[in-house]
Every structure is written in structure tokens, then in C-alpha cells.
C-alpha positions as CSV (number, residue, x, y, z in Angstrom):
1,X,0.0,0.0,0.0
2,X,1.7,3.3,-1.0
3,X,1.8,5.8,1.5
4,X,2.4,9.6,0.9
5,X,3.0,12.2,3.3
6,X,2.4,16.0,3.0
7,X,3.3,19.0,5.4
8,X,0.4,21.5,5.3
9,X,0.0,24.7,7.5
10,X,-3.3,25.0,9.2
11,X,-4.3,27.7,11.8
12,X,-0.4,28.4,12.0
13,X,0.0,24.6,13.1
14,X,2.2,22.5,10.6
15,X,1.4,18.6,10.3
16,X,1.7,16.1,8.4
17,X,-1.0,14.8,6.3
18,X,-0.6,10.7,5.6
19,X,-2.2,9.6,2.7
20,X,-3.3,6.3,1.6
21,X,-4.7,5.2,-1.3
22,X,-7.3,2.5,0.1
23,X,-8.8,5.5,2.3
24,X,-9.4,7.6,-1.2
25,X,-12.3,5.6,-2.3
26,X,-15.6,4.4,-0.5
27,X,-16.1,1.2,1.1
28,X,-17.4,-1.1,-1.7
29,X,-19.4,-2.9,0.8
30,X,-20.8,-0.2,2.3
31,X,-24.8,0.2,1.9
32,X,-25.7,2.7,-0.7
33,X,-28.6,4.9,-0.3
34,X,-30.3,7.2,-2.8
35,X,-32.1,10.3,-1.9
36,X,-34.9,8.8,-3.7
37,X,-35.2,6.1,-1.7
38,X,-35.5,8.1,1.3
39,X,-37.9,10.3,-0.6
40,X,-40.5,7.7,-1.2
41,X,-39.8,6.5,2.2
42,X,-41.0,9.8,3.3
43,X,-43.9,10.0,0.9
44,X,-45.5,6.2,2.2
45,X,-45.0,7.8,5.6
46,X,-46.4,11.0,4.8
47,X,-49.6,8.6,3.2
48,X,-49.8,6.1,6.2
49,X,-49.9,9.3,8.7
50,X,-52.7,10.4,6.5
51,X,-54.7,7.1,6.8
52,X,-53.8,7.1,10.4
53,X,-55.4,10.9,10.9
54,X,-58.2,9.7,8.7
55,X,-58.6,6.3,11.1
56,X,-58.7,8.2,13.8
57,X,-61.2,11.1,12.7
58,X,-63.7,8.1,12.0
59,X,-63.2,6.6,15.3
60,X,-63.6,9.6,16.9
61,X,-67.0,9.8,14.9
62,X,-68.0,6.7,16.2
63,X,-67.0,7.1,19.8
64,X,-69.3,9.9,19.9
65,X,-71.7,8.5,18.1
66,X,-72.0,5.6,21.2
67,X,-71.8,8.1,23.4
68,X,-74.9,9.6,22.2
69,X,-76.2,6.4,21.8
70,X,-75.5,5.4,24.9
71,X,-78.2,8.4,26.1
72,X,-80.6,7.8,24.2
73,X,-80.9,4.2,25.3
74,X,-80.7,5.8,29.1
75,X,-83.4,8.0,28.5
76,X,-85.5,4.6,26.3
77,X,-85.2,2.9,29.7
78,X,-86.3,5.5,32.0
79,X,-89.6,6.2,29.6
80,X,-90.0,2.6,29.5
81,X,-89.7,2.4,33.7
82,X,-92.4,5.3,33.7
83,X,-94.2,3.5,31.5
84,X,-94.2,0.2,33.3
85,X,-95.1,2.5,36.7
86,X,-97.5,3.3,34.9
87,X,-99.2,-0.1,33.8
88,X,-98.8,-0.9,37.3
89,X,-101.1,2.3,38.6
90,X,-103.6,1.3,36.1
91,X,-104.1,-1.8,36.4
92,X,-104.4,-1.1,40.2
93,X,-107.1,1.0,40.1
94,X,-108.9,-1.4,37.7
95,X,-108.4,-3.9,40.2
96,X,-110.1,-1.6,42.9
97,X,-112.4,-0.3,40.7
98,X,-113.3,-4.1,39.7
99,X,-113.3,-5.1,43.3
100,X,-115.5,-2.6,44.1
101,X,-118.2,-3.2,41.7
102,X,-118.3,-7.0,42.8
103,X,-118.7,-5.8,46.2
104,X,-122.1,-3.5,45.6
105,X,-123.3,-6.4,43.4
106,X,-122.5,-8.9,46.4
107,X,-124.3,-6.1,48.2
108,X,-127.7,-6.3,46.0
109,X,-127.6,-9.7,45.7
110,X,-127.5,-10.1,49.6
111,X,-130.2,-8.0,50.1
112,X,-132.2,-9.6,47.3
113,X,-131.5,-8.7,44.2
114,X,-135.2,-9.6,42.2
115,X,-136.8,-7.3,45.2
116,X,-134.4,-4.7,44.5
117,X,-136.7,-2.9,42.3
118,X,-140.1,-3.7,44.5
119,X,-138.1,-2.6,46.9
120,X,-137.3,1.1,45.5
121,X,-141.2,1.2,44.7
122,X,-142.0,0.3,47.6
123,X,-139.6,3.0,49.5
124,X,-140.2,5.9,47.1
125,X,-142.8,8.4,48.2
126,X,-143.7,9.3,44.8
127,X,-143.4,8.4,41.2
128,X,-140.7,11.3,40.8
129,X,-138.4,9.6,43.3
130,X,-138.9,6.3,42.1
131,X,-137.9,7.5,38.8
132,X,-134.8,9.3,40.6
133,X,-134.0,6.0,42.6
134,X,-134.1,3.5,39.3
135,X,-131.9,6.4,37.1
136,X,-129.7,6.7,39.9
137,X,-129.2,3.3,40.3
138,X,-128.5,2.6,36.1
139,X,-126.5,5.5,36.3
140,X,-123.9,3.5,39.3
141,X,-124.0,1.0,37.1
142,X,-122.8,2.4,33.9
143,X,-120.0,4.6,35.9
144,X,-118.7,1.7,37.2
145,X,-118.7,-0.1,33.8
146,X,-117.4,2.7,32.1
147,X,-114.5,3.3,34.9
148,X,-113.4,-0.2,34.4
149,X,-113.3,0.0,30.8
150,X,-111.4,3.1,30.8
151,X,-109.1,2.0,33.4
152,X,-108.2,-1.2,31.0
153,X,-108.2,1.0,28.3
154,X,-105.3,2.9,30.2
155,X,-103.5,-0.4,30.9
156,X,-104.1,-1.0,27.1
157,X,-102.7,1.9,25.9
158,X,-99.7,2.6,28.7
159,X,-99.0,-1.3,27.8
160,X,-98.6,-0.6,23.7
161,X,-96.3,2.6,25.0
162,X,-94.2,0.3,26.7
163,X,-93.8,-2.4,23.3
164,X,-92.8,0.7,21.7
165,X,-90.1,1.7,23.7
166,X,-89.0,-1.4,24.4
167,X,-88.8,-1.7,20.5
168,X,-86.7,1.1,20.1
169,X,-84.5,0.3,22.9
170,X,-83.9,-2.8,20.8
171,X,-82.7,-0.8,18.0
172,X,-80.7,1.5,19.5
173,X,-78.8,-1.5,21.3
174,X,-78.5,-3.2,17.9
175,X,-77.0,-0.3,16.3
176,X,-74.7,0.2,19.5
177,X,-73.7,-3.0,18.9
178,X,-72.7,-2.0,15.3
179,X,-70.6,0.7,16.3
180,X,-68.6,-1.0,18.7
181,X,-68.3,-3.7,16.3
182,X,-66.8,-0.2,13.7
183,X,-64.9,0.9,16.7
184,X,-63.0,-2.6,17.2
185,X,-62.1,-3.1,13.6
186,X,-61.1,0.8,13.1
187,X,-58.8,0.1,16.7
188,X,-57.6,-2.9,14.7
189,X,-56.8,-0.6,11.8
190,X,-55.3,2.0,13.7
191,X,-52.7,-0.8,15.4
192,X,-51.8,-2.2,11.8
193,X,-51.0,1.3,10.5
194,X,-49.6,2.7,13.7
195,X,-47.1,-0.8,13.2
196,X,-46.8,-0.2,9.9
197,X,-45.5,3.6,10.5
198,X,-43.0,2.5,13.2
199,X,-41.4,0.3,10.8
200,X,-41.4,2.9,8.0
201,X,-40.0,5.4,10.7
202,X,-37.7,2.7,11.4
203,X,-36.8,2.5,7.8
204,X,-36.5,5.9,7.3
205,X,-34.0,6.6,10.1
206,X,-31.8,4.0,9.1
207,X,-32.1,5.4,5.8
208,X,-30.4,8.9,6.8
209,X,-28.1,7.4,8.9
210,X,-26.8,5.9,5.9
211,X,-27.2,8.9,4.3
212,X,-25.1,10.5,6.8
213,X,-22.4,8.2,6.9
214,X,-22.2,8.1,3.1
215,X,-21.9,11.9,3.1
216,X,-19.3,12.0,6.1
217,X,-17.2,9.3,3.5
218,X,-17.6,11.5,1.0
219,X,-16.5,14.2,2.7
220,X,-13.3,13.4,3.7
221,X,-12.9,11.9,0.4
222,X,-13.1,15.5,-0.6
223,X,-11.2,16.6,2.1
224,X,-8.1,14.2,1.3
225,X,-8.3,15.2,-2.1
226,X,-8.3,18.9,-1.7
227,X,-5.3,18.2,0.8
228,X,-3.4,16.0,-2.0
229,X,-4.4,18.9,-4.2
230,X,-3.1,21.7,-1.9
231,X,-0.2,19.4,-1.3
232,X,0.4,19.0,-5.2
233,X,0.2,23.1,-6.2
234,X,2.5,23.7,-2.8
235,X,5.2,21.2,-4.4
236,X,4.6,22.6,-7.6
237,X,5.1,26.0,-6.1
238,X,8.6,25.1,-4.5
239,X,9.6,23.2,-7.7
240,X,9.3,26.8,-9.1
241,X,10.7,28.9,-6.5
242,X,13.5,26.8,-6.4
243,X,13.8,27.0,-10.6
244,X,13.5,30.7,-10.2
245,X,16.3,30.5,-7.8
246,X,18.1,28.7,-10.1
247,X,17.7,30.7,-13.0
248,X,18.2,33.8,-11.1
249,X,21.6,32.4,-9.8
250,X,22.8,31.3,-13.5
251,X,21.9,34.8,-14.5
252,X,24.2,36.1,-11.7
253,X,27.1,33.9,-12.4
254,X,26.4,35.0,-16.4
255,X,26.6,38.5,-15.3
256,X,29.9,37.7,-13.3
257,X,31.5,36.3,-15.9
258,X,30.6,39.0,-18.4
259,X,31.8,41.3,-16.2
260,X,35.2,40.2,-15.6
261,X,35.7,39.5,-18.8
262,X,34.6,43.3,-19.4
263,X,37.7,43.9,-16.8
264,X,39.9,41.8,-18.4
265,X,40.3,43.8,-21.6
266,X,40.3,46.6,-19.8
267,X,43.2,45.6,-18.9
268,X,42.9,46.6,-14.9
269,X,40.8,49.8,-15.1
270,X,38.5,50.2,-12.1
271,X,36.4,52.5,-13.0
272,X,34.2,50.3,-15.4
273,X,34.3,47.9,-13.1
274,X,32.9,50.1,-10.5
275,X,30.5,51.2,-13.3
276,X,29.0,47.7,-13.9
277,X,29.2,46.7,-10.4
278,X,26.5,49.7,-10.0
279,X,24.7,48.7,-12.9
280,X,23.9,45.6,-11.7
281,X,22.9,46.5,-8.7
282,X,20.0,48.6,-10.0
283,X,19.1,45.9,-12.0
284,X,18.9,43.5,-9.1
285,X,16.7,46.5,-7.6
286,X,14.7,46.6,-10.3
287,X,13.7,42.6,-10.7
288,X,12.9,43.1,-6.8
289,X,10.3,45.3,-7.4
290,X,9.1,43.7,-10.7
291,X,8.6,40.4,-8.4
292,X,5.3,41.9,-6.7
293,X,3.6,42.0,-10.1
294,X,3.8,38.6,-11.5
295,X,2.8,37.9,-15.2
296,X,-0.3,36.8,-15.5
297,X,-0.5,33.0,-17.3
298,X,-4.1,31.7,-16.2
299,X,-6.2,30.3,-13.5
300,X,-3.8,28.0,-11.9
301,X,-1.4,30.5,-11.2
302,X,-3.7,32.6,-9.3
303,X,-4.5,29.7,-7.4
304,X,-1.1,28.5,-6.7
305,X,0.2,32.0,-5.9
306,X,-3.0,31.6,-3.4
307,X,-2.3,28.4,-1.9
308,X,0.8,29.5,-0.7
309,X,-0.6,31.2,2.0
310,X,-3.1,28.8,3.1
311,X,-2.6,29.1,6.9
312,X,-2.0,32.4,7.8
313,X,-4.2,34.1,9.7
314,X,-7.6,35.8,8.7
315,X,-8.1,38.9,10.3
316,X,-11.1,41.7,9.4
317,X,-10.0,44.6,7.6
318,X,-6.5,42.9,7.1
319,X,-5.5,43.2,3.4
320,X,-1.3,41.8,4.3
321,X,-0.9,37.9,2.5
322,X,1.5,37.4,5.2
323,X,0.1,38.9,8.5
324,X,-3.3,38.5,8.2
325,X,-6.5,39.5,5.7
326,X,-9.9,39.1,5.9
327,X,-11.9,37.4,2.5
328,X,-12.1,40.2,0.2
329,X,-8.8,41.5,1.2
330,X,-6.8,38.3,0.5
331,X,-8.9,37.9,-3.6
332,X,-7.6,41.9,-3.5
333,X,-4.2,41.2,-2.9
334,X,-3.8,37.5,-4.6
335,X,-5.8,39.1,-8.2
336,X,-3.5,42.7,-7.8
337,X,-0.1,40.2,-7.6
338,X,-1.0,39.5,-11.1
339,X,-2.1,43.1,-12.0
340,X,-5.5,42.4,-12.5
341,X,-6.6,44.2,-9.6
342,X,-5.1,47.8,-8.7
343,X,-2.2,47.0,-5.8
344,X,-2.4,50.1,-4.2
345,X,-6.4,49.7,-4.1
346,X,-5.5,46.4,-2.5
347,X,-3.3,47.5,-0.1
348,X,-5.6,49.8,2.0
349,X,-8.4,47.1,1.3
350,X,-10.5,49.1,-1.0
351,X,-11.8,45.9,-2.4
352,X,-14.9,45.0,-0.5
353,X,-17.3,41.4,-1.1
354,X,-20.1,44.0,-2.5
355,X,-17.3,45.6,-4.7
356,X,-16.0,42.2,-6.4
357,X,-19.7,41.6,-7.5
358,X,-18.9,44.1,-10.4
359,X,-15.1,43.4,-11.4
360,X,-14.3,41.2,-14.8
361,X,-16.5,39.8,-16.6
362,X,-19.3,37.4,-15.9
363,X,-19.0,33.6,-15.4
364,X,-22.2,31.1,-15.9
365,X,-21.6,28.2,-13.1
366,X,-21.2,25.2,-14.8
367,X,-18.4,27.7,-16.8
368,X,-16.2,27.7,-13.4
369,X,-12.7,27.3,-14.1
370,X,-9.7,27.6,-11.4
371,X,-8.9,31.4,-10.5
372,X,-12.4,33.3,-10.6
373,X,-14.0,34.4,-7.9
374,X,-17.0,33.8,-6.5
375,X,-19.1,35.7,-4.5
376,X,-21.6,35.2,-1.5
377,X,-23.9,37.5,0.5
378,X,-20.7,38.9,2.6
379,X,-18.2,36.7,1.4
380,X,-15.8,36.0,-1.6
381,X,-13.4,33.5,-2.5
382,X,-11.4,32.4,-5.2
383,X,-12.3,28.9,-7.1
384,X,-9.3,26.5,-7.1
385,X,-10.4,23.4,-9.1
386,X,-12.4,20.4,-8.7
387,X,-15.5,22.3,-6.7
388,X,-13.5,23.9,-3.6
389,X,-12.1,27.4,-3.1
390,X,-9.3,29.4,-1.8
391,X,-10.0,31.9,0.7
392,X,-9.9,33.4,4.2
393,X,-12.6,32.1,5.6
394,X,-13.2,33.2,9.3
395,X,-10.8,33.6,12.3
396,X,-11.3,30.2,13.7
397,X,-10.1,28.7,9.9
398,X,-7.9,31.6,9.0
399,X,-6.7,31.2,5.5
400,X,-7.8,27.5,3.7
401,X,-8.6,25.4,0.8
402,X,-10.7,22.6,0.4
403,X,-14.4,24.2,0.9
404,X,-17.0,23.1,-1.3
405,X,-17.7,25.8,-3.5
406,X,-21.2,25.7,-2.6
407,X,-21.9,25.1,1.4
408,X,-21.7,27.1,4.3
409,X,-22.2,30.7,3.0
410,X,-25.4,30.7,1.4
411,X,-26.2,31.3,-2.5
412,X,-24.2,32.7,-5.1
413,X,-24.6,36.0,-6.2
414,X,-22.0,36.6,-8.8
415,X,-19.0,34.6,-10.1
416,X,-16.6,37.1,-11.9
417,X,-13.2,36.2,-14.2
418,X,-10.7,38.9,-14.4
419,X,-7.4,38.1,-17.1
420,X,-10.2,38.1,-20.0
């Protein structure tokens, strides 16, 4: 297994980065889950919650339905106790009534019932008062006949009341009976579902934590390849310095040798020696100076030229690569090393994050190439290649690369290209 180790500089720290090439890719065996799996998980959750509310709004239908059931059948049993109360007081005063009519009949008979009428002839003083005693006498009769009848005809009545009642009870208990039969199977219903979203909740979790793990892998996939990336443009960048060194210190020695050849056929005269030695001095001043304005040759460059600061500190207002910036005055000074930004703009950090909205020309995102800069709602960074950025992020992170391009600081508002 190859094994490949890297010195970054992070928060002012420098450690070593160990890289190994089994780590770069994803555990094969490793679940895999699709956000559309976990969306239709969702969606027969979001149905089955549904069924349950509806489930639940029936049975609570039907509860109160028993419940008002259950009163009417209270108030069917009182009637039908009144009614039976009732029965009972008619039939009791039939039973007097009757009793009391057997007892004046015993009465006549006992005192000799076929005289009865001889009798009330015999005791009346006139005609007018035997007419009186024989009326009065029919008309005992009929009252006590008609009392009777209309006592049974109470009973009667009071007795068909009570069938009536008792009828309806009867239906009301049968339909209680089929709503409690509606409440068990919806409670039935309600059991399965409520089962049935456990296990999709179930599901579901272990669905995002999947989810979660496969973004964490992912994630420092990206992070160990922006870190083999920053590692790659940091060697490139000493691979350069040191040509640079190199060429400067051929061109020194070329010089040198010119030189005292120059002194040689001058055959020992200082004074153009003194003369060149002064001439190249300026000209070592000179490619000083020139050295804070490097030739622009693309995107890379800007973001190597970047990268080599990654580290340092970020401080707000700061606009100094080397002892702190804050976002928009490390894109000022990194875009003005290659002239494409004014340097003395840069260096009193008159390049703000609303400022850079307008500078260069309009990129398209899926146009993105390494060295523009993109911008955020109070932020800006500089793109570096295989979607992360460059930039000074916040005091805690100072200055860093390896960010996705599009997390942590909101939407994009502009992504400019300057060089164009």
C-alpha cells in the first residue's frame, strides 16, 4: 500500500498529512442509499400518517356517536320504567275499581237482588223519586262499567307505550352494537397502521443514517483530495521557486562572468568595473520590485500564488498575505499580484465582497474554471479546481482550501473572471 506524506499549515500549526490510497475511495461494501429512496420513504410515511389521521377522525365519529347512543338508550329505559309504573297504577285501580263493583253487586244480591226494584217502589214516596232512585241506580252501574273499561283501556294503551319503547331500545342496542363492532375493527386498523409507520420510521431513520455516513465518506474523500491537491500546487510552487532560484543564480554567475571579462580587456581599469558593479545592482533593484507584479499565465497561477498562503491568519479589515486578511482583502491582494486588480487599491483594502460583485467579466456556473471568484452574501473567494475554493474564511479557519464551493455561506450571487 503506497503511503504519501504531505506537510500542510493549518491555523499556524504545521502537520503532516498521511495519505493512503485505500482511504481515497468508498467502502465497496458499504450500503448505498439514494435520496430517492428516502424520498418515497417519506412520501408512504407522509400517506400512512394520512390514513392514520383519517382512522382516527372516524373513530372519533364513532365514539361519539356511542356516546350519544348510549343516552338515548338511558333515557328509552327511563320512559319505559315510567311507563311500566304506569301499567302498574292502572291496572291497580282497575283492580279496585273491579273489586268494588263485585262488592255493591254482592251487596244487591245479599239484600235480594229480584226485590231490588219492589223494593225502590215500595220505599219511594212518589213516582218522581222512584224515577230518581231507578236512574240513579242505572246510572252507578254504567259509571262503574265505564270506569273499568277506561281503566283497562289505560293499561291498554300505557302497555302498547311500553312495546314501543322497548322496540326502540332494541334498535338502538343493535345499532350500539354495530358501532362498537366499527370501533374494534377501526382500533384494529389504527394498530396495523400505527405498526406499519414504526417500521417505515424505522426505515426511514436507518435510511439517513446511511445517508449521513455516506456523506461523512464522502467528505473526507473531498477533504483528502483537496489536501493531495493543496499538497500537489505547494510542491509545484517550491519546484518553481527553487527554478527561479536557479535561473536567477545562473543569470548572476552569467553577469559575473561578463563582467570580468569586461575587466579583463580593460586591462585593470577600475572604474568600469565600478561602473558595472553599479549597474547591476539597480538591475537586481529593479527585478525586486518587478517580483510583486507577477505575469499573468491563467487560473492555476492565481490559485497556486494563493495556496501558498493557506494558513495564515484571517483577520477583518486585514489586506497583508503574510500577517493576516480578511476574504475580500486576500482575492484583493492575490488578483492585484498579477495586476488584474489595482495593488495600491488592494493594499488599503478598498476591495470590498459587494465591490468584487462588479469586477471582470461574468461567469455562468457550470463555466467555473480555477482562479475566478466567487461571491456570497458577505463573502468571496477564489475557485481552485475540482469544486472547492481558496480563501480566508473566518478567524477560527484563517486562510484555507478545500471548501465546497457551494456550502456554508449561502447562495451565489456573482462569479466574476478577471485576465479576460
Amino acid at each position: 500500500m503506497r503511503r504519501r506524506t504531505f506537510q500542510l499549515a493549518a491555523k499556524g500549526i504545521t502537520f503532516s498529512l498521511v495519505l493512503t490510497s485505500a482511504l481515497v475511495m468508498m467502502p465497496a461494501s458499504y450500503p448505498q442509499v439514494e435520496a430517492a429512496e428516502i424520498s418515497d420513504i417519506e412520501a408512504q410515511q407522509a400517506q400512512v400518517q394520512s390514513e392514520l389521521a383519517s382512522l382516527d377522525s372516524n373513530l372519533v365519529q364513532v365514539v361519539k356517536q356511542l356516546e350519544d347512543l348510549q343516552t338515548q338508550i338511558s333515557d328509552k329505559q327511563q320512559e319505559i320504567a315510567s311507563t311500566e309504573q304506569s301499567i302498574k297504577d292502572g291496572q291497580a285501580a282497575a283492580d279496585q275499581q273491579y273489586r268494588d263493583m263485585k262488592a255493591r253487586m254482592k251487596s244487591m244480591y245479599e239484600t235480594g237482588d229480584n226485590n231490588s226494584l219492589l223494593a225502590i217502589m215500595a220505599e219511594s214516596g212518589s213516582l218522581a223519586e222512584l224515577v230518581s232512585r231507578v236512574e240513579y241506580s242505572n246510572q252507578l252501574y254504567t259509571y262503574d262499567r265505564n270506569l273499568l273499561g277506561s281503566y283497562k283501556a289505560t293499561v291498554e294503551e300505557v302497555t302498547a307505550l311500553k312495546g314501543s319503547l322497548e322496540s326502540e331500545k332494541a334498535e338502538l342496542s343493535a345499532r350500539q352494537g354495530e358501532l362498537k363492532t366499527t370501533q374494534t375493527n377501526l382500533n384494529t386498523m389504527i394498530s396495523s397502521k400505527q405498526g406499519e409507520a414504526s417500521n417505515l420510521s424505522a426505515q426511514l431513520e436507518e435510511a439517513k443514517a446511511l445517508a449521513a455516513k455516506q456523506a461523512e465518506l464522502e467528505r473526507q474523500k473531498q477533504e483528502r483530495e483537496a489536501a493531495a491537491r493543496l499538497a500537489q500546487i505547494q510542491s509545484q510552487n517550491r519546484t518553481n521557486q527553487t527554478r527561479q532560484a536557479n535561473n536567477s543564480q545562473d543569470n548572476s554567475n552569467n553577469n559575473g562572468g561578463n563582467t570580468s571579462r569586461k575587466n579583463s580587456n580593460n586591462g585593470g581599469n577600475t572604474t568600469p568595473s565600478k561602473n558595472t558593479t553599479n549597474k547591476n545592482t539597480s538591475t537586481n533593484r529593479n527585478n525586486s520590485s518587478n517580483t510583486t507584479t507577477e505575469r499573468y499565465s491563467g487560473g492555476n497561477a492565481i490559485v497556486a500564488y494563493a495556496c501558498q498562503f493557506v494558513g495564515r491568519r484571517y483577520v477583518w479589515g486585514g489586506a497583508s498575505l503574510t500577517n493576516g486578511a480578511d476574504c475580500s482583502g486576500f482575492v484583493g491582494q492575490v488578483m492585484a499580484h498579477f495586476g488584474l486588480l489595482s495593488q495600491a487599491q488592494a493594499d488599503k483594502h478598498g476591495y470590498t465582497s459587494a465591490s468584487l460583485v462588479n469586477v471582470g467579466k461574468p461567469v455562468a456556473e457550470r463555466d467555473m474554471q480555477p482562479g475566478d471568484i466567487i461571491c456570497y452574501p458577505g463573502h468571496v473567494a477564489i475557485y481552485a479546481g475540482n469544486g472547492v475554493v481558496v480563501e480566508a474564511q473566518n478567524e477560527q479557519c484563517g486562510i484555507r482550501y478545500g471548501r465546497p464551493y457551494n456550502k456554508y455561506f449561502g447562495s451565489i450571487t456573482a462569479i466574476r473572471r478577471l485576465g479576460v
